[in-house]
C-alpha positions in Angstrom: 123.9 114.8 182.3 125.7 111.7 183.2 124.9 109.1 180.2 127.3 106.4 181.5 124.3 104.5 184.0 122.0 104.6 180.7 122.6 101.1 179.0 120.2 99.5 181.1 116.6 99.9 179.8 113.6 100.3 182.0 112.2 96.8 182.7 109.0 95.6 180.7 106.1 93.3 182.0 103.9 91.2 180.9 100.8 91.6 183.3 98.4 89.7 182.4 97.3 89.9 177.8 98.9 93.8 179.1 102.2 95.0 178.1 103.1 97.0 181.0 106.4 98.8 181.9 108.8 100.0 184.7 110.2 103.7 184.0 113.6 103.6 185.1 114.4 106.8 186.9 117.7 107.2 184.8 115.9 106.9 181.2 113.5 109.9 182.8 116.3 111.8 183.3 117.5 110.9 179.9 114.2 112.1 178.3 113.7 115.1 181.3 117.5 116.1 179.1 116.6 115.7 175.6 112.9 117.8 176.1 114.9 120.6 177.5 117.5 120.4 174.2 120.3 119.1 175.8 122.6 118.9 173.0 125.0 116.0 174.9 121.9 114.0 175.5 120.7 114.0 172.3 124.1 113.0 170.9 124.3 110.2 173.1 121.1 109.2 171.9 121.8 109.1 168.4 125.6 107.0 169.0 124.0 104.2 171.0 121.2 103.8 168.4 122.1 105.1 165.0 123.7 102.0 163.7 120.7 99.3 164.8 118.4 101.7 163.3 120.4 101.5 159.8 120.5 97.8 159.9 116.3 97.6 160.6 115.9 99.9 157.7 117.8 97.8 155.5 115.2 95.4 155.9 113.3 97.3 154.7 114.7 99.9 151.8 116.6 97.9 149.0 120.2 100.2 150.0 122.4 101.8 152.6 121.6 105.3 151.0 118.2 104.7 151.7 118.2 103.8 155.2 120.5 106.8 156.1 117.8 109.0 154.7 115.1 107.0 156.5 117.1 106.9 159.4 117.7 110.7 159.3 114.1 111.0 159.2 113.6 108.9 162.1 116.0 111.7 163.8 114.3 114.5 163.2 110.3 112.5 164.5 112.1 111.5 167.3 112.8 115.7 168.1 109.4 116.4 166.4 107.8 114.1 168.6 109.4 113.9 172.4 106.7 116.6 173.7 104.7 114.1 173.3 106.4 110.5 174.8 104.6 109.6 177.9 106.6 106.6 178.6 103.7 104.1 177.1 107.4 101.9 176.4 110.7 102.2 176.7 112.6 105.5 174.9 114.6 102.6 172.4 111.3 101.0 171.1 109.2 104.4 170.8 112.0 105.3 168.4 112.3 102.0 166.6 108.6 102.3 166.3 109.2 105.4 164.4 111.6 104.0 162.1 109.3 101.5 161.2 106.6 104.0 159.8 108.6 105.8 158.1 110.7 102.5 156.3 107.5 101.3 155.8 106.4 104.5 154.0 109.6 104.6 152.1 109.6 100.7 151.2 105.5 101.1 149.8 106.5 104.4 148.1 109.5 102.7 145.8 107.3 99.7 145.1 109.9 97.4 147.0 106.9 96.2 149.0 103.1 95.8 149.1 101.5 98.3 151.2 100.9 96.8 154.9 97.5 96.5 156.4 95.7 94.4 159.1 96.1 91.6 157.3 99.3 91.2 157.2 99.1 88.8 159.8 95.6 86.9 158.9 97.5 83.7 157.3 100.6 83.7 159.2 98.9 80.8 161.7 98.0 78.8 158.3 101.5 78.5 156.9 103.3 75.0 157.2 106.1 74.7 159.5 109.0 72.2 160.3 108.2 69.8 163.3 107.4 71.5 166.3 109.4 68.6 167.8 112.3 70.4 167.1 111.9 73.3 169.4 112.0 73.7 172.7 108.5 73.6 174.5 106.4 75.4 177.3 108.3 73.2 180.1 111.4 74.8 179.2 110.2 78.1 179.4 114.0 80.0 179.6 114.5 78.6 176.2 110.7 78.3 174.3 110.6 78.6 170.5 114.5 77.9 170.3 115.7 75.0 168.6 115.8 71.8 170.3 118.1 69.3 167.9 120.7 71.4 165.7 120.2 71.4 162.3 120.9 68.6 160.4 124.8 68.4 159.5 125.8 70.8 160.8 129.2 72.3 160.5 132.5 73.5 162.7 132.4 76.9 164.3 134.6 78.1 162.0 132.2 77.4 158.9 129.3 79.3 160.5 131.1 82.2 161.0 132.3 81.8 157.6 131.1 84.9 155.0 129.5 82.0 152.6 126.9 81.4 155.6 126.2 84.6 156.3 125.4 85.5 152.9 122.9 82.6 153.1 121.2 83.2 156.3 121.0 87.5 155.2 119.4 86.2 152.2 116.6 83.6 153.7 115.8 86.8 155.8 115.5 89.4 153.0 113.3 86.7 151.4 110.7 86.9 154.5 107.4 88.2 154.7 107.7 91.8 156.4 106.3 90.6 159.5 108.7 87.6 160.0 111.6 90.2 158.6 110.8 92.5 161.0 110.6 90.2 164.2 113.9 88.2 163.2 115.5 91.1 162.6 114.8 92.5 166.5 114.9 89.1 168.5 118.3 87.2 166.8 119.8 89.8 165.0 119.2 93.1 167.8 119.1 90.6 170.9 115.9 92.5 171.9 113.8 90.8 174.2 110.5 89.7 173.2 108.7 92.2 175.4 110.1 95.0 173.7 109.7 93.4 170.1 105.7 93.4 170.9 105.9 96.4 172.1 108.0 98.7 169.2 105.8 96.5 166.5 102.5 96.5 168.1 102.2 92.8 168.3 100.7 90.5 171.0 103.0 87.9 172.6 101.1 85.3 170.8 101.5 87.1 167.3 105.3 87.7 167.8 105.7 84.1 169.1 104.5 82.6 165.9 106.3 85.7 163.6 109.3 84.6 165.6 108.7 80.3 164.8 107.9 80.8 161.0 110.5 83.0 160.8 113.4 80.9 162.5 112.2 77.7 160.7 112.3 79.2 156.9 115.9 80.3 157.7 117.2 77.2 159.6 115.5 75.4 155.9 117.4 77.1 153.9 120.8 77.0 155.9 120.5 73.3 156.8 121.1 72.4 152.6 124.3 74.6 152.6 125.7 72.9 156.0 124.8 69.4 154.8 128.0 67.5 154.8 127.1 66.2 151.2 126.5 70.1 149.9 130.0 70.6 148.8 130.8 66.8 147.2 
């Protein structure tokens, strides 16, 4: 089959509290190929994805060992389990849905994190935040929960780019709470919309909103200190 049409993914919306979601005709095609053991489709599969689903496993697993193997694991559910994908989302977040389980597993299992349960998100409304000012608001809906003002001092292009900044910024968001890791990690990192994000972490609009906010103002704390033009005097 012809996988050239297939970077477009079907279309998700929010009716209502209810994810709901537009098959596109091509990704049935795609998923018609991949029941029937279309080698080509599969591979296809596996280029446009393999990498993202390394870099989400890292968040999880403490190295890049690790989240081959988790990711190879992902692989073979993914085969296990396309008898049964009914098109409930998108093909990209069923299978980042599955990598999620099984990092989780993995990260539990070496003791790198606490085992997750439903109450992984009782406190996250109680925790302090920075201003909410600072963000964009509800009459401004293209650009809700994004920062407003940027952060204090900040520096030239060049410097954000820089490898010192980036080391900060990966380590603010290794030092999240799962949740928060997990929703950063899709939305800035990924560039996944937040439909999708809810939808491949089981997540209500409201709950990823506020993942998204805590998550976004505990890295934007801890990057503002190393921009700060007195940081390096």
């Amino acid at each position: 089959m012809d996988t050239r049409a297939l970077q477009v993914p079907p279309r998700a919306l929010y009716d209502g509290a209810a994810l709901t979601f537009e098959v596109d005709p091509r990704e049935e095609q795609m998923v018609a190929a991949l029941k029937q053991g279309d080698d080509r489709a599969f591979a296809w599969l596996v280029d446009q994805h393999h990498a993202m689903l390394v870099r989400l496993a890292l968040r999880y697993v403490p190295d890049q060992a690790t989240a081959e193997d988790v990711t190879q694991e992902t692989w073979l559910h993914v085969l296990r389990g396309l008898g049964r994908f009914e098109f409930r989302s998108s093909l990209k977040t069923w299978i980042v849905s599955i990598l999620k389980n099984r990092a989780r597993t993995r990260a539990t299992r070496e003791r790198r994190n606490t085992p997750v349960s439903d109450t992984w998100l009782a406190t996250v409304a109680d925790e302090p935040a920075v201003d909410p000012d600072r963000f964009f608001g509800l009459e401004n809906p293209a650009l809700v929960d994004r920062w407003a003002s940027a952060p204090r001092g900040v520096a030239p292009d060049e410097q954000l780019l820089a490898a010192e900044t980036q080391a900060v910024i990966t380590r603010a968001i290794e030092a999240l709470p799962l949740a928060q890791r997990e929703v950063i990690t899709l939305r800035d990192i990924e560039g996944w919309s937040a439909a999708d994000v809810c939808n491949a972490l089981g997540l209500t609009e409201t709950n990823q909103r506020v993942l998204l906010h805590r998550a976004r103002s505990k890295v934007r704390a801890a990057v503002e200190p190393y921009l700060s033009p007195t940081a390096k005097q």
